[in-house]
KOLDO-418688 format. One line per field, with one value per residue (C-alpha): residue number from 0; residue in three letters; x, y, z. Coordinates in steps of 0.001 Angstrom, whole numbers. Each point is the difference from the previous one (the first is absolute). Last residue first. Example, Ala and Ser with C-alpha at 12.3 -4.5 7.8 and 13.67 -1.06 7.14 Angstrom:
BEGIN
seq <- c(1, 0)
type <- c(SER, ALA)
xx <- c(13670, -1370)
yy <- c(-1060, -3440)
zz <- c(7140, 660)
END
This chain:
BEGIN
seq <- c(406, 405, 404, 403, 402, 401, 400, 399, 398, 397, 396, 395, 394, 393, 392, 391, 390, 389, 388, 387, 386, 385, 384, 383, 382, 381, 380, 379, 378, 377, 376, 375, 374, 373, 372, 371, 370, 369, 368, 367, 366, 365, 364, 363, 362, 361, 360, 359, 358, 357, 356, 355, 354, 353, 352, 351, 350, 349, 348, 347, 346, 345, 344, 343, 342, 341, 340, 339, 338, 337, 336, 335, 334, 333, 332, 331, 330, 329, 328, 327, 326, 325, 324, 323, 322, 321, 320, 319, 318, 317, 316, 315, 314, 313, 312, 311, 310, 309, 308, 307, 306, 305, 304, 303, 302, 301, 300, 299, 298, 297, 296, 295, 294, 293, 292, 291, 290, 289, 288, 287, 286, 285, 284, 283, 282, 281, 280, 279, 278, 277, 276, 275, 274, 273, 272, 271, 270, 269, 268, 267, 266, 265, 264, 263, 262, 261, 260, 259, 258, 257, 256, 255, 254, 253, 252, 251, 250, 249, 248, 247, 246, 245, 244, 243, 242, 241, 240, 239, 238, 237, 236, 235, 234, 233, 232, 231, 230, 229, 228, 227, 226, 225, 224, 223, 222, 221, 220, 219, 218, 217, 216, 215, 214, 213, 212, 211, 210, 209, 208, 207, 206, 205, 204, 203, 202, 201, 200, 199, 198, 197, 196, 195, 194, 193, 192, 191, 190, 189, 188, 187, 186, 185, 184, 183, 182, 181, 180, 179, 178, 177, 176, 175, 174, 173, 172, 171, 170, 169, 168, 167, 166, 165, 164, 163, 162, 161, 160, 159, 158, 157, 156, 155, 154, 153, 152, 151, 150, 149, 148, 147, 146, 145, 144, 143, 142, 141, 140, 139, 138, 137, 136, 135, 134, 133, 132, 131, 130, 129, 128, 127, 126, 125, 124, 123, 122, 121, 120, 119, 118, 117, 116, 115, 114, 113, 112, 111, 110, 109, 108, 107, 106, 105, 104, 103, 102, 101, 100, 99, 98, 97, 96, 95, 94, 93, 92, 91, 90, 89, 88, 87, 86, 85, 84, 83, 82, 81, 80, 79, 78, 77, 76, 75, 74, 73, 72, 71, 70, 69, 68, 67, 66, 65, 64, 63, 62, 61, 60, 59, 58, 57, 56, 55, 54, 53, 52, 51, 50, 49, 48, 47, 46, 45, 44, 43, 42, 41, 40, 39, 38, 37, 36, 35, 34, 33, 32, 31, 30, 29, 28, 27, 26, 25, 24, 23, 22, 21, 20, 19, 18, 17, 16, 15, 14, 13, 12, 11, 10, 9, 8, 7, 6, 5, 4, 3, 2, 1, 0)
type <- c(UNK, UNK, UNK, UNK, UNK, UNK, UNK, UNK, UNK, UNK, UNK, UNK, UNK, UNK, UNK, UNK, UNK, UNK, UNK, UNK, UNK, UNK, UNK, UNK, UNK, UNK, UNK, UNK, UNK, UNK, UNK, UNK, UNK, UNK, UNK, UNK, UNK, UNK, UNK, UNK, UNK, UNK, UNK, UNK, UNK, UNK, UNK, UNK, UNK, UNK, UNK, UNK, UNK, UNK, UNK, UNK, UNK, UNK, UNK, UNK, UNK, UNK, UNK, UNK, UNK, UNK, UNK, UNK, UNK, UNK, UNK, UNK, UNK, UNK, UNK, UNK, UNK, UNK, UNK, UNK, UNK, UNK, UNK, UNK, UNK, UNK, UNK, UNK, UNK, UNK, UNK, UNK, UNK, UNK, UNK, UNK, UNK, UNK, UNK, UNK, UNK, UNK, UNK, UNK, UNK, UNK, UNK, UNK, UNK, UNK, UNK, UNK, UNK, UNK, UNK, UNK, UNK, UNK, UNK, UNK, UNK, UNK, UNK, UNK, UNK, UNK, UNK, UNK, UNK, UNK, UNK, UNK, UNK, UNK, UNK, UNK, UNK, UNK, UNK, UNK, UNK, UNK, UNK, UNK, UNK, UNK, UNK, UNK, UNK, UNK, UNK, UNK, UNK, UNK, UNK, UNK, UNK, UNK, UNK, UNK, UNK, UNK, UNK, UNK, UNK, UNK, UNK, UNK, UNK, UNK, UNK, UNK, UNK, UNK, UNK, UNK, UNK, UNK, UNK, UNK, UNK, UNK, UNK, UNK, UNK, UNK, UNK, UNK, UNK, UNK, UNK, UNK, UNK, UNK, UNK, UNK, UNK, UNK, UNK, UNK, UNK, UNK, UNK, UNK, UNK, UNK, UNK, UNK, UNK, UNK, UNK, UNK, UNK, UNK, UNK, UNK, UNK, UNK, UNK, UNK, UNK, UNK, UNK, UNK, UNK, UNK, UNK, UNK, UNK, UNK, UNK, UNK, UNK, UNK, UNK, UNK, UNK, UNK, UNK, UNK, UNK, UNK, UNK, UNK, UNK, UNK, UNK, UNK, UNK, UNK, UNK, UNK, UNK, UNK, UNK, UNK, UNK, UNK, UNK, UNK, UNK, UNK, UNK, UNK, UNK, UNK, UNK, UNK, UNK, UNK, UNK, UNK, UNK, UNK, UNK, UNK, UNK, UNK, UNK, UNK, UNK, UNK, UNK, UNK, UNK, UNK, UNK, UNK, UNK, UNK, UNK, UNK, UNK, UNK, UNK, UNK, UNK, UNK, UNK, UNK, UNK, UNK, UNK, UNK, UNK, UNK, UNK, UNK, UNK, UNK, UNK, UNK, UNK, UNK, UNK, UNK, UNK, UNK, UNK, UNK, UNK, UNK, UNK, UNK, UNK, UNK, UNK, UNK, UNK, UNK, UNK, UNK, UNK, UNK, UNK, UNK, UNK, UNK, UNK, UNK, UNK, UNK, UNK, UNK, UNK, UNK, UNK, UNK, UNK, UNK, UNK, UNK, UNK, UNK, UNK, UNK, UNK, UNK, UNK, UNK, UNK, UNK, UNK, UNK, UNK, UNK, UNK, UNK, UNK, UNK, UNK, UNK, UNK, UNK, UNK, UNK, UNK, UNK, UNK, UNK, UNK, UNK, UNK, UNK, UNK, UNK, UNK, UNK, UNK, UNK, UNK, UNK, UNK, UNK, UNK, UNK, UNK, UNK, UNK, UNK, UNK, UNK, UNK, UNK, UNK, UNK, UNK)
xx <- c(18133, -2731, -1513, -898, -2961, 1170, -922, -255, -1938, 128, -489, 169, -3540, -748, 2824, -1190, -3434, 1399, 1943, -2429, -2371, -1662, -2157, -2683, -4504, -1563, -1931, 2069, -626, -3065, 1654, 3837, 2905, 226, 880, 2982, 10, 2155, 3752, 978, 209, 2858, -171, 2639, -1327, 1251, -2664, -507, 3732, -1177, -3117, 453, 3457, -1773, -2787, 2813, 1098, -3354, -36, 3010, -891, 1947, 3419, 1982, -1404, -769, 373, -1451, 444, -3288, 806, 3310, -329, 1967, 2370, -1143, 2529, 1341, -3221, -210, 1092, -2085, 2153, -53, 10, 1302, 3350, 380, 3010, -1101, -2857, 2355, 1446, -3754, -1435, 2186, -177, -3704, 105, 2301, -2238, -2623, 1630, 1062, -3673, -1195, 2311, -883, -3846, 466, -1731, -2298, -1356, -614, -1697, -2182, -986, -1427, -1167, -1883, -1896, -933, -2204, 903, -2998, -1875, -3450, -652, -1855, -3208, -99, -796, -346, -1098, 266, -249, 2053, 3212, -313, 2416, -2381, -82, 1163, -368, 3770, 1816, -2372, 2224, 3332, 194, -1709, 2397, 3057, -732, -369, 3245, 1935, 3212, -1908, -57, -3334, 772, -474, -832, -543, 1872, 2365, 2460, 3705, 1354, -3335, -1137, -2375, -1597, 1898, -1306, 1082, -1904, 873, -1308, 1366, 2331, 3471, 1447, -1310, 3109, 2291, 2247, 4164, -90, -3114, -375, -2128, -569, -3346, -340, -2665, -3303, 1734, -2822, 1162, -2740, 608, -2554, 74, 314, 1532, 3648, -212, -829, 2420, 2563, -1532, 1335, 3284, 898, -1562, 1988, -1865, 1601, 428, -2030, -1125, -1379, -449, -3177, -1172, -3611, -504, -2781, -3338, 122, -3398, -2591, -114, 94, 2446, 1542, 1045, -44, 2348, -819, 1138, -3031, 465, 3319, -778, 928, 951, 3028, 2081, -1783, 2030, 3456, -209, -798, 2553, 2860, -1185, -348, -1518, 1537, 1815, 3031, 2654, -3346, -2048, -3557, -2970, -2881, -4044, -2787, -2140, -3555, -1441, -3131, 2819, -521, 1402, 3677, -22, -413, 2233, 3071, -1363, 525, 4311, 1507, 1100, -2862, 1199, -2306, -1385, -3139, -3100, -2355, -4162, -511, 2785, 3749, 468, 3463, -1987, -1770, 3092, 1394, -2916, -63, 3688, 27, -3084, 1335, 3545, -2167, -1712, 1212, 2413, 463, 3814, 538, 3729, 1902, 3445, -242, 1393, -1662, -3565, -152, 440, -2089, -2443, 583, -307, -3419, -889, 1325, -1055, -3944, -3066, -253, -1295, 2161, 117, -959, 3406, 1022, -557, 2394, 2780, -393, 535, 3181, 1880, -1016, 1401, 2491, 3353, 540, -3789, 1337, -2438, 108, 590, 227, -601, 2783, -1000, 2286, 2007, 3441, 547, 3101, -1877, 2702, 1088, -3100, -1326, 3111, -874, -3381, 926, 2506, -3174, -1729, 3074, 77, -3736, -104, 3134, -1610, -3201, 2182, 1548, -3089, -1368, 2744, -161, -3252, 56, 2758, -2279, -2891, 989, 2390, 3160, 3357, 3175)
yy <- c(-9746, 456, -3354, 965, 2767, 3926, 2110, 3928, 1787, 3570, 2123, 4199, 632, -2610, 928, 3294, -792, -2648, 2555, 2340, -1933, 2035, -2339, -1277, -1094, -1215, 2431, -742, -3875, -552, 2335, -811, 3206, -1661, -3405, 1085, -615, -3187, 1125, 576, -2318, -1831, -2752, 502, -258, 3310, 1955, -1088, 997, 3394, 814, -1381, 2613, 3007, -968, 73, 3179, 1685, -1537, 1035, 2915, -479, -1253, -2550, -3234, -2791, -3426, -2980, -3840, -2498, -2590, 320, -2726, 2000, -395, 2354, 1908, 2451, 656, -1921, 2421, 2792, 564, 3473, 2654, 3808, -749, -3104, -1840, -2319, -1043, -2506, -1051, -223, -1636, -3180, -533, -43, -2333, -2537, 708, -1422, -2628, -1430, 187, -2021, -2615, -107, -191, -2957, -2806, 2706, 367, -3862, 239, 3346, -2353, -2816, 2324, 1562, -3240, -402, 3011, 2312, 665, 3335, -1038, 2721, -498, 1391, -2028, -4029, -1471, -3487, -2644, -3222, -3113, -593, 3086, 3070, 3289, 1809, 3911, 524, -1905, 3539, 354, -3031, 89, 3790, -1036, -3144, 2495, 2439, -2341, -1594, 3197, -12, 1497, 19, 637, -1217, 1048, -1641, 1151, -1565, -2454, 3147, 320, 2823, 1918, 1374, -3275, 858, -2130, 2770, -40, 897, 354, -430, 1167, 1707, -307, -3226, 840, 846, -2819, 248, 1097, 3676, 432, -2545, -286, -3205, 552, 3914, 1079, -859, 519, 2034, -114, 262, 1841, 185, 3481, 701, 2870, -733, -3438, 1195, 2501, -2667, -1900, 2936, 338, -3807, -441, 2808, -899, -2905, 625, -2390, 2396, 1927, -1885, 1222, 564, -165, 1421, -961, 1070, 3544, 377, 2773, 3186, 1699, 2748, -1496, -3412, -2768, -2236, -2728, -722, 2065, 2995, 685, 3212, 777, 2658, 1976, -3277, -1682, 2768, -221, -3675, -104, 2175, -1796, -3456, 996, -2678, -1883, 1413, -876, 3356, 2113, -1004, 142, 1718, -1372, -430, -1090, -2487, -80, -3648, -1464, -3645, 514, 3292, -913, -2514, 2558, 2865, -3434, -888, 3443, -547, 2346, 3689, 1218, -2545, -1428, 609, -1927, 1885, -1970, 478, -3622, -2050, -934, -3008, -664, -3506, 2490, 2008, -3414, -1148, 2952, 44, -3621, 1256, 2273, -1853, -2774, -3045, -1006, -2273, 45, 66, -1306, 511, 2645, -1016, 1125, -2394, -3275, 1878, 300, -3367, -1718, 2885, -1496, -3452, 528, 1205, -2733, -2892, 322, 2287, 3700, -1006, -1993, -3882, -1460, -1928, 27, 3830, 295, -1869, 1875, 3162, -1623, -963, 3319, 1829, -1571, 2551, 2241, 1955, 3761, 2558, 3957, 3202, 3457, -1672, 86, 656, -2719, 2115, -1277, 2461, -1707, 1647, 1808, 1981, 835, 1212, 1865, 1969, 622, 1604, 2040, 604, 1351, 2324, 1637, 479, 1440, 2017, 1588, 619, 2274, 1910, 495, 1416, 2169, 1120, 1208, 1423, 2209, 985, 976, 3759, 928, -1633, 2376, -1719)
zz <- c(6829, -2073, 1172, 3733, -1853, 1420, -2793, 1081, 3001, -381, 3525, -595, 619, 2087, 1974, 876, 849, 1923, 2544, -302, 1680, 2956, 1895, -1433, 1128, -3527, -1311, -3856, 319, -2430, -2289, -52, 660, 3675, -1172, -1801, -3555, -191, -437, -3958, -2577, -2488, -2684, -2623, -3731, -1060, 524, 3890, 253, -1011, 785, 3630, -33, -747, 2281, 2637, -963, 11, 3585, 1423, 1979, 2989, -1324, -568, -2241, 1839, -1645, 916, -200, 969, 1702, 1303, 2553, 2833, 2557, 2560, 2859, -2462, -2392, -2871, -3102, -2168, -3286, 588, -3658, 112, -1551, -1643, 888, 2921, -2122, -2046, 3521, 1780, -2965, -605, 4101, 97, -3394, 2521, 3181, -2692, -1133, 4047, 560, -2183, 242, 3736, -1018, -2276, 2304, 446, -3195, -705, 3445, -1054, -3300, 2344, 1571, -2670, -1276, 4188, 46, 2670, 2843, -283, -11, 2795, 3025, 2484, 3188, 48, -2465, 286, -2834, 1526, -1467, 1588, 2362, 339, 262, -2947, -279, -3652, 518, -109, 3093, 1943, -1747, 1329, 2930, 951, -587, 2068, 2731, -862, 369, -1826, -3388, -3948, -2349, -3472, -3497, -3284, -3499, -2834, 2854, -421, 1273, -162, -780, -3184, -316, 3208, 3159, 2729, 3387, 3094, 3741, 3151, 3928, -1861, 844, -1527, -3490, -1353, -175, 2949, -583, 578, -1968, -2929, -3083, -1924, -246, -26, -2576, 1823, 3718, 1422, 3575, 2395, 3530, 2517, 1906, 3538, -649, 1764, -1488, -3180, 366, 670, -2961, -2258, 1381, -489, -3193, -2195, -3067, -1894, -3676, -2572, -1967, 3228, 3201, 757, 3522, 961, 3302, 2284, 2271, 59, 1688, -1331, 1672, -2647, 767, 2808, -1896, 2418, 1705, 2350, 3322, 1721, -1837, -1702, -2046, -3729, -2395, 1906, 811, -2390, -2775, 1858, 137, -3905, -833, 2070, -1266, -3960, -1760, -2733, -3047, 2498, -479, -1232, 2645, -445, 1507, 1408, -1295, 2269, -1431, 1382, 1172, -1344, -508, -3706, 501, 1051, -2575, -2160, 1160, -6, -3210, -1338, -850, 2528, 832, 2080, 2871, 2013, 3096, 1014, 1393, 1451, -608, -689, 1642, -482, 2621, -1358, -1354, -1979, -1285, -1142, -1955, -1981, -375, -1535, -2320, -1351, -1101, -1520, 340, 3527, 1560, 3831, 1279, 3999, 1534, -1757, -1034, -3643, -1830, 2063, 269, -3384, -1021, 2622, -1727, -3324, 1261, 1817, -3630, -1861, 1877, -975, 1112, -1244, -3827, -2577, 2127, -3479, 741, -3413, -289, 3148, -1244, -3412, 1593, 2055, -3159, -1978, 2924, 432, -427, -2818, 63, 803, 588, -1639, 1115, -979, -3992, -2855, -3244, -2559, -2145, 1375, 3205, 1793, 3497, 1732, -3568, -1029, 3693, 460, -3768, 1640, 2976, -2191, -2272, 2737, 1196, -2991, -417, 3509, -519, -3411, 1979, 2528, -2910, -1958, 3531, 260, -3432, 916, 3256, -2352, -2622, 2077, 79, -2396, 74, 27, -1205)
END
């Protein structure tokens, strides 16, 4: 058979889009069949209220004690600081503001530069920015999802100067003052290479732990490493107080400013109301505690669900050619938060769309990767490093429903 010219780049491409649709309704058949589909749409992730909550809500509405005073918050963070092992927790309003107040009790100043990864949700850019410092985008790891150690060394190897025990960028001259490192869906980044570069760098390390409560690496809750961390407990979260956060530290000095400007900064006194620097009315209100403890109390339940629904996926994905069920990496034990898919590949993204249309069609909640922070407006000048790595996940990443009770 003889095609005339055009014809056969044709067919090709009719072939190649025939695969695509193929293979999105195979994702899509898996989905069906790992999720008991009745009719009902089913969300990426919702909360679970089985335990107290209603018990421990009303307990707090009785007391009148709703705002940031009262038992319940002191309790939640009691709480916190029991399952995770780290010594002093500080409850905030949100996610935000938890890693606002933890990059400026790092000592992140106006006119810093703070690397972050492009590949994250944009809290992390915004808190970055709310402190007048410049975020400073990294690459990702595609075997983690969290930031690549032996790029990143390589690239402040050739980027940056050690002057006087700190570390600055050489083409702006502006100091490189910390690393934000996400743990991605609730996968630990590789801590122990990262916060040797730190080390190495003279950099202060912050773990942005939003999605990975519950999250191990080799044996230690994350948020060991940093010198701060964050989580988030947002209503898509694995456990959720509504909104809610908290800033996390072994330093008790860090600790007493974090409570301290979270506090708008007032001095202790029974009755005067001095403030003393400029603070933040970031402080948890007691009505979500008192939730975030009802929450908490059911955190290992939780968990155990969602490495369940993690399981589920990876053998009914194990059959479909072209598709990853992303797992933990081997030295994490990880929270599942947020399940993805990776389809194989490197230009994937018509594909995935093909997919989002799909399932999203048919009543099952999926989305791609966050736009990377680097492709946004107010963050496009923004000093990078070469990100191919995330660029090519983000085209290819699909994250599907991942709520404790579908297990």
């Amino acid at each position: 058979m003889v095609f005339e010219p055009g014809e056969l780049a044709e067919l090709q491409n009719r072939q190649v889009h025939h695969l695509k649709s193929s293979r999105a309704q195979s994702i899509l058949s898996v989905l069906r069949q790992c999720l008991a589909v009745t009719g009902k749409p089913i969300a990426l992730h919702e909360p679970c209220f089985s335990g107290n909550e209603c018990k421990y809500v009303k307990e707090c509405l009785d007391s009148t004690w709703v705002s940031s005073a009262g038992p319940f918050v002191n309790r939640f963070e009691t709480m916190l600081s029991d399952f995770t092992g780290i010594k002093y927790v500080v409850a905030t309003v949100n996610g935000t503001a938890a890693l606002h107040v933890a990059l400026k009790a790092a000592g992140v100043k106006a006119g810093d530069e703070v690397l972050c990864p492009t590949m994250t949700f944009v809290a992390t850019a915004n808190a970055i920015t709310y402190c007048n410092a410049t975020p400073h985008f990294v690459d990702s790891d595609e075997r983690t999802l969290g930031v690549d150690p032996k790029k990143l060394e390589e690239y402040l190897r050739s980027a940056s100067t050690l002057r006087e025990g700190a570390c600055y960028n050489t083409a702006t001259g502006r100091r490189v003052r910390a690393l934000v490192v996400l743990h991605t869906f609730g996968h630990p980044a590789d801590l122990d290479s990262l916060k040797e570069i730190c080390d190495r760098f003279s950099i202060a390390l912050i773990e942005d732990a939003a999605q990975s409560i519950g999250s191990f690496y080799k044996g230690k809750h994350t948020c060991h490493w940093g010198i701060a961390s964050a989580l988030s407990f947002n209503g898509n979260k694995t456990i959720t107080t509504g909104g809610g956060g908290a800033v996390l530290t072994n330093s008790k000095n860090i600790a007493s400013y974090a409570r301290h400007i979270s506090t708008t900064a007032r001095s202790p006194h029974q009755w005067s109301v001095l403030h003393d620097e400029i603070g933040y009315n970031y402080r948890l209100p007691s009505i979500n505690a008192a939730l975030g403890c009802a929450q908490l109390e059911q955190l290992p339940s939780f968990l155990e669900k969602k490495r369940s629904l993690a399981s589920k996926y990876q053998a009914a994905f194990d059959g479909v050619e072209g598709v990853t069920f992303f797992t933990e990496p081997s030295y994490a034990r990880s929270n599942y938060w947020l399940n993805a898919l990776l389809l194989c590949g490197n230009n994937g993204e018509e594909e995935r769309d093909l997919v989002l249309e799909l399932t999203n069609s048919n009543d099952i909640m999926t989305r791609p990767l966050y736009t990377l922070m680097h492709r946004l407006p107010m963050f496009k000048h923004c000093p990078r490093m070469d990100l191919s790595s995330a660029e090519s996940i983000e085209a290819r990443l699909i994250n599907i429903p991942s709520s404790p009770a579908l297990a």
